[in-house]
N, C-alpha and C positions, 0 to 999 in steps of 0.2 A: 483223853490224850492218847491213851492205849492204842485204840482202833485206829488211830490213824498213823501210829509210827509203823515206821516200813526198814525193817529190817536188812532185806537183802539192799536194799539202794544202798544203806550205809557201809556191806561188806563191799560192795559192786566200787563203790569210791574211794574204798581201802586198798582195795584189790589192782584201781587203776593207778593208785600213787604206788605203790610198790610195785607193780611193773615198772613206771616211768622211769623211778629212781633205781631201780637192776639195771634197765637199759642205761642210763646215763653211766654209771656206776661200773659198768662192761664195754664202755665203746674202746672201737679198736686205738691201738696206739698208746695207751695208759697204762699207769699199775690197777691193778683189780685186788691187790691187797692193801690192806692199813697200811699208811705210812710209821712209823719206828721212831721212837723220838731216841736221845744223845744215851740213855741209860740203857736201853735194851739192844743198838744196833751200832752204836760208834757213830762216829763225826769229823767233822773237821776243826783242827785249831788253828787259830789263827794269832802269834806272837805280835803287838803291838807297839811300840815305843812312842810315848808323845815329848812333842815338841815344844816349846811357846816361842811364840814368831820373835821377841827380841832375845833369843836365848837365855831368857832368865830359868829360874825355877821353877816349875810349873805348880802352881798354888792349888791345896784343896780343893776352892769353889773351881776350878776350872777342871779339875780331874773327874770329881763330884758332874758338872755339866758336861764333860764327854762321857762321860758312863752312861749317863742317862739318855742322851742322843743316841747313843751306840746300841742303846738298848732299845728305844724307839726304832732306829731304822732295820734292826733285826727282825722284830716283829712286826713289821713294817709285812712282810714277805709272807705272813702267816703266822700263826701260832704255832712256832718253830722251837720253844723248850731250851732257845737258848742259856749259857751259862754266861755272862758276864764279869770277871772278875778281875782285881789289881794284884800286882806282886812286886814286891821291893817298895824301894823308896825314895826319894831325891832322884840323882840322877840316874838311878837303877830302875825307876817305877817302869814297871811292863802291865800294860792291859792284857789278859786272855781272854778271848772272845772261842766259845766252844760251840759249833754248829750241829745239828745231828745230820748224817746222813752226809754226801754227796754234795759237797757247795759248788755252787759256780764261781766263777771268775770275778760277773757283776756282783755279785753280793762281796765278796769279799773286799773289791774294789769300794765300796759305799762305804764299809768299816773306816779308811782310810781319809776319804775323800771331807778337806776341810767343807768344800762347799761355798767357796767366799767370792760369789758372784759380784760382778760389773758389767755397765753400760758404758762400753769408750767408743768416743769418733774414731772413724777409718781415718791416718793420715795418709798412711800407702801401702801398695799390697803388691805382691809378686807370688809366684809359684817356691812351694814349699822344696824344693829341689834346686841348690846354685845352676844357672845356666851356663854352660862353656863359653868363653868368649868368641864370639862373632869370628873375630880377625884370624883365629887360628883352630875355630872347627866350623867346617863348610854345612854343616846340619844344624846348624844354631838356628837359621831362619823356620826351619821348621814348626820350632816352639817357638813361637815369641810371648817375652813377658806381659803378665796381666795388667804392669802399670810401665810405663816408659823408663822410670829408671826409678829407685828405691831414697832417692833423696826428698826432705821434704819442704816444703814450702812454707816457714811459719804464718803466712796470709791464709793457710786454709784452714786453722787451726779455727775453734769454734768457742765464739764469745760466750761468758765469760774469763774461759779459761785464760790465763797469763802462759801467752807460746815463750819459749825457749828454741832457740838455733840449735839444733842438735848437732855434735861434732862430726867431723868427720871419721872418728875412730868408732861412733856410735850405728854410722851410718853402714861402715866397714862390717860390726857386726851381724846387721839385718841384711844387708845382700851376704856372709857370710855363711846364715844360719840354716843348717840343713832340718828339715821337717821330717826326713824319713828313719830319724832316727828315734830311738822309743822312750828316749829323756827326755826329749823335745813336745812328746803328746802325751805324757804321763799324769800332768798335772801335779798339784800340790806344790808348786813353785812359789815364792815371795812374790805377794803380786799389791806393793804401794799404788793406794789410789791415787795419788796426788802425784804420780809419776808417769815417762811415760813409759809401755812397755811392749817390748817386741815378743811375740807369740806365735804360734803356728796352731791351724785350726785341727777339730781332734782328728780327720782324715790324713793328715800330715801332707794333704795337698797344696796347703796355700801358706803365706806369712804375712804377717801384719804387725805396721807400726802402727802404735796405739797413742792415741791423748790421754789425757787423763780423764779421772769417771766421769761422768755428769750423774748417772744414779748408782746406786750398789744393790746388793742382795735386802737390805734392811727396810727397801723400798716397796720389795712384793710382801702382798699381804697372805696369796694365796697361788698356789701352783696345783695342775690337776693336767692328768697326760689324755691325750684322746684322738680321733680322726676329725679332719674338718669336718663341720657342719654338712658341707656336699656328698660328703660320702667318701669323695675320692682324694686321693693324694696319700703321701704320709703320715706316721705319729706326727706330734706335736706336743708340746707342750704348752697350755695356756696358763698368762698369767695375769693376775687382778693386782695394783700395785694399792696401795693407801693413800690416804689421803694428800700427804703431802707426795710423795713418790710420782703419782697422778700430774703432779702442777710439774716436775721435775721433767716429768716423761711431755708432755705435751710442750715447753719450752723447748727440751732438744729435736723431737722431731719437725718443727717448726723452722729451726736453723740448720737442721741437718737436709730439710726439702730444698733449700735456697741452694744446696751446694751440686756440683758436680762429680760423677764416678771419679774414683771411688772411694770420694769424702765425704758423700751424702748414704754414707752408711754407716749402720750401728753394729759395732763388735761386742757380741755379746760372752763375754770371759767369764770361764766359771775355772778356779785354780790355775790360773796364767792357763789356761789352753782355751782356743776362742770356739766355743759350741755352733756359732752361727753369726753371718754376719749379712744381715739383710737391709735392702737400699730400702730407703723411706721415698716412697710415693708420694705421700701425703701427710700433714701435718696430725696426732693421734690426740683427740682430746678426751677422750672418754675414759682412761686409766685401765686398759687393757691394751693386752700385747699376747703374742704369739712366737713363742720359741719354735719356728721350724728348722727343717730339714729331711736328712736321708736316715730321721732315726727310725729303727724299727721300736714293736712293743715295747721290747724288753728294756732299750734305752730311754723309749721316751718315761716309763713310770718310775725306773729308775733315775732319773736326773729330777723328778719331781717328785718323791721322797725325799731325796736330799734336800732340795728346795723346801720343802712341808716341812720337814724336821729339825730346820735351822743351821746355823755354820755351827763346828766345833770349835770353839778357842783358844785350841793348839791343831798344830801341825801331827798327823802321826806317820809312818814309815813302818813300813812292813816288815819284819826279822826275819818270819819264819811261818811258813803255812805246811801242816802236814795233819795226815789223817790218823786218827786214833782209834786204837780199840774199843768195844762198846766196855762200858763202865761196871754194869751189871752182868750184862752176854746173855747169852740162852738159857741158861739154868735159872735166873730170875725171870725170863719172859716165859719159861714150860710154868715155874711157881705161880705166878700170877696166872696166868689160864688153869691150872691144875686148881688153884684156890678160887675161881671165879665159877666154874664149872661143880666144882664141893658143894659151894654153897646154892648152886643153882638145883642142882640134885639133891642136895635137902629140903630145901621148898617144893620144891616137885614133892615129895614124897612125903612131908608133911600134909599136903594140899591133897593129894589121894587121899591116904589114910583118913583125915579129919572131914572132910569134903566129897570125897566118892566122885561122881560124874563131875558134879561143881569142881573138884579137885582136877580133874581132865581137860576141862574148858580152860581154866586157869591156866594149864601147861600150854595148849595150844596159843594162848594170848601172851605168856612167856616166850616161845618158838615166833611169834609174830614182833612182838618189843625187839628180841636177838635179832631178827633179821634186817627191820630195820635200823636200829643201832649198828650193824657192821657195813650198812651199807651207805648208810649217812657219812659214815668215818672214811669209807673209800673216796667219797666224793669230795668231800671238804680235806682229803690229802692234795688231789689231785688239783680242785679249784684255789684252795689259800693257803696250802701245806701245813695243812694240819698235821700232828705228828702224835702217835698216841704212845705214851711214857708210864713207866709203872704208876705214877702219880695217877694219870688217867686210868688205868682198869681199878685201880681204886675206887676210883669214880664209877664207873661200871658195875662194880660189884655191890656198891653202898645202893644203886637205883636197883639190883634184883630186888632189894629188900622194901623198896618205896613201892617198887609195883606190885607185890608179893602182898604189900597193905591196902591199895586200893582195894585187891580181892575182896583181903579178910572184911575189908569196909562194906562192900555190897554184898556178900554171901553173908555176913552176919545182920546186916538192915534185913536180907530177904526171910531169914530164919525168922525173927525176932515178927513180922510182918504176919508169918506161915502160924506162930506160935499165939496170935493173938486170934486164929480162926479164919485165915483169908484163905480161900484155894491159892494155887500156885502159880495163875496167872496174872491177878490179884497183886499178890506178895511180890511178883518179879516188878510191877511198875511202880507201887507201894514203895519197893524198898529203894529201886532207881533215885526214885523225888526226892527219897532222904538220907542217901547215901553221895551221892552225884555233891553235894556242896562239901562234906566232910571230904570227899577226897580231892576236889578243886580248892580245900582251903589248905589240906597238908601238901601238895604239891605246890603252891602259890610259895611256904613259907620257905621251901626247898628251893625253887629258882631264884628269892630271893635272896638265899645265902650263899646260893652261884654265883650272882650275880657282884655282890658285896663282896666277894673274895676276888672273883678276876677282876673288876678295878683296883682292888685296893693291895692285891700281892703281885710276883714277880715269878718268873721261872714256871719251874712245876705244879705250884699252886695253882697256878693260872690254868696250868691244864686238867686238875683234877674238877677243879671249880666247872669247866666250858664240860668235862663231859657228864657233869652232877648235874649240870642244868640243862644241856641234849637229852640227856635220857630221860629227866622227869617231864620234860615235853613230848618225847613218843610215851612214854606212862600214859598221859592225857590220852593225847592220840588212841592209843589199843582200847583203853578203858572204853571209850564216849563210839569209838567208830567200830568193834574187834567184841571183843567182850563182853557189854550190854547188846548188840541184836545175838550174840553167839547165845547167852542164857534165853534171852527174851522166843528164839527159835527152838529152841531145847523144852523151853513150859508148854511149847503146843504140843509137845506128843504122849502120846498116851503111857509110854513108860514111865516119863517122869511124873505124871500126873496118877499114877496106880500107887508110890510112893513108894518102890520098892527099898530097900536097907541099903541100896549098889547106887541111891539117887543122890546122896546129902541129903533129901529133903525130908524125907520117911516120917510119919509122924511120931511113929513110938519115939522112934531116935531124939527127937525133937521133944517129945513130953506129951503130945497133943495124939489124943485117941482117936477123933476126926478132924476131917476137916468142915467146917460149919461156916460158909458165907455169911458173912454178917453184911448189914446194909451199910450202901455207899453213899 
């Protein structure tokens, strides 16, 4: 097996993934440092107050299932190190929600957002701006409304549903209702399905009187944001409904094809504000649908998170959003590099001392694990915002010591190999065979307590865990691809083979007066 492994191929494939990931890792436009989680750089707070929609008390299990939502759609966004927490109690209970770093808008807005989608018929529609009347402004023709007038026809109303005459004082309101205003597109409104409800879409360009639901949010089974299948066009948002949801949706588009604009269309309301409201073509029986429009990325994965993550079963309302000091600051982010660095400079120096050249090699496959380890961290900031929190160099510091053992693992197989009478080229693949499962079996138990720990904890655990089990995967990596051809090219030269005292491998040092080939 010797003769045929090929050392440089293995540095040459090393060499080309660590380009690749510098370059990705450096393109223009990005951070090119680690992202910072809440303890080392500050964040953002966000004061929460919940609600429950018939102004009761809002109970345990319901406080209990918005944390946990809230904690879902946070890290939803990435491995973000949020803080979740409750304060007070009855009608004082405040949720704080702690972000690290820089939040946007949308995220903050997702905190919020109950989520409590609907499918309602179109009964009428107009432009989301009152028109001046006709009679007494001469530029009124210029706009003309998108529906003839804003009153409604209980005949267009859509079977099963039981129509209601809607009042005139009712009517008063929806030709009343201005959409430019930022109440009106805010969401988070009372939105009774068994009602009907006037709405304005989230552009504040249009309004709509609505019937009541024919499906709700309860009916999708699954949401997933994306571009058409063509290529072209806007996000979207697809949705897969269940099984019954399926029979729900295939009944109303069915009744909603028979009708005419603009009551053969579906209002699709998410928080009283109507996300889209798109004419049905043709009747849909296959139990998918497609949330389009003018959304970009950012909207469309956001509205499908929410969607993924379920309603909240209260209302919340925003207090107070402000950025906060980091918790720990700079003197705990120098401590933790100052102590990550320690201990990396003791293994270095024990690895010389005890190991000689073998102690050299070592460093360099440490100098290779560090690089890409910070370079992995840049990218998974930049792609899933990842955020590295003292909890995480922890994690960083606990793997110098993992791969610190791989060494000790194969430089003492190879000793042990050398000691028994094998030359030194011998003992490098000797010791490979039987060293290579020991440390694929200590690394195995390692990523399985990463693993074990980021499902089953919360917060910062999650992060020490995701970077205990990154780093024992470049371990692998440097060991198998870095450090076995790195020795395996070291045994063909005649220095290390003389067995000088400056080698590790030396025989005196070893106990062994020669070296004596035994048969293979």
């Amino acid at each position: 097996m010797a003769k045929h492994y090929r050392p440089r191929r293995s540095l040459l494939i090393l060499g080309l993934i660590l380009a690749g990931l510098a370059t990705w890792a450096f393109l223009p436009n990005r951070d090119h440092s680690p992202k910072l989680g809440l303890d080392l750089r500050g964040g953002t707070q966000v004061i929460l107050s919940p609600q429950s929609a018939n102004s009761d008390a809002v109970t345990s299990d319901q406080l209990a299932q918005t944390l946990r939502i809230i904690r879902q759609r946070v890290d939803g966004f990435g491995v973000a190190e949020a803080e979740v927490q409750v304060q007070g109690s009855g009608a004082n209970t405040k949720i704080i929600v702690t972000i690290p770093g820089a939040t946007s808008r949308t995220v903050v807005d997702q905190l919020k957002t109950t989520a409590k989608m609907s499918f309602r018929p179109v009964v009428a529609e107009d432009y989301g701006t009152p028109q001046p009347d006709p009679s007494t402004s001469p530029s009124a023709s210029a706009k003309p409304t998108a529906s003839p007038t804003p009153s409604v026809d209980p005949a267009l109303l859509l079977p099963p549903i039981q129509s209601k005459t809607l009042t005139e004082q009712y009517a008063n309101i929806f030709k009343a209702l201005d959409c430019a205003t930022n109440s009106s597109v805010d969401g988070a409104k009372p939105d009774d399905e068994t009602q009907y409800l006037i709405a304005c879409d989230k552009d504040g360009a249009y309004k709509y009187v609505l019937g009541p639901a024919l499906l709700s949010g309860t009916d999708v089974q699954s949401a997933s944001a994306g571009l058409p299948q063509s290529g072209a066009g806007n996000w979207q948002v697809d949705l897969t409904m269940t099984t019954a949801g399926a029979k729900k949706f295939a009944d109303a588009t069915k009744a909603l094809y028979q009708q005419k604009a603009p009551t053969n269309q579906f209002g699709i309301v998410l928080d009283g504000v109507v996300m889209s409201a798109p004419s049905v073509n043709e009747p849909i029986l296959g139990g998918s649908a497609v949330i389009s429009g003018s959304f970009t990325a950012e909207e469309a994965k956001a509205l499908s998170q929410v969607l993924k993550f379920g309603s909240l079963p209260v209302s919340l309302s925003v207090d107070e959003v402000q950025q906060i000091s980091p918790t720990l600051g700079n003197d705990q982010l120098r401590a933790g590099v100052l102590a990550g660095a320690f201990g990396l400079v003791l293994v270095i120096i024990y690895m010389l001392l005890y190991y000689r050249a073998l102690g050299l090699l070592a460093t360099f496959s440490l100098v290779i694990a560090a690089t890409f380890t910070y370079l992995i961290v840049v990218v998974l900031g930049n792609e899933i915002g990842f955020t590295m929190t003292l909890a995480g160099i922890a994690g960083a510091i606990v793997a110098i010591g993992i791969t610190a053992d791989s060494f000790v693992v194969y430089f003492e197989r190879l000793r042990d190999e050398l000691r028994e009478g094998k030359r030194l080229r011998g003992a490098v693949d000797h010791g490979w065979s039987r060293a290579r499962r020991t440390i694929l079996a200590a690394d195995f138990v390692s990523i399985l307590a990463a693993v074990v720990l980021y499902y089953l904890s919360v917060g910062s655990v999650r992060g020490f865990a995701f970077t205990l089990g990154l780093t024992t995967l470049i371990d692998i990596l440097v060991a198998f691809m870095f450090t076995r051809p790195l020795v395996y090219m070291a045994a063909e030269t005649k220095w290390m083979n003389a067995g000088s005292g400056l080698t590790g491998v030396s025989p005196a040092r070893l106990g062994v007066k020669t070296h004596t080939e035994v048969a293979q």
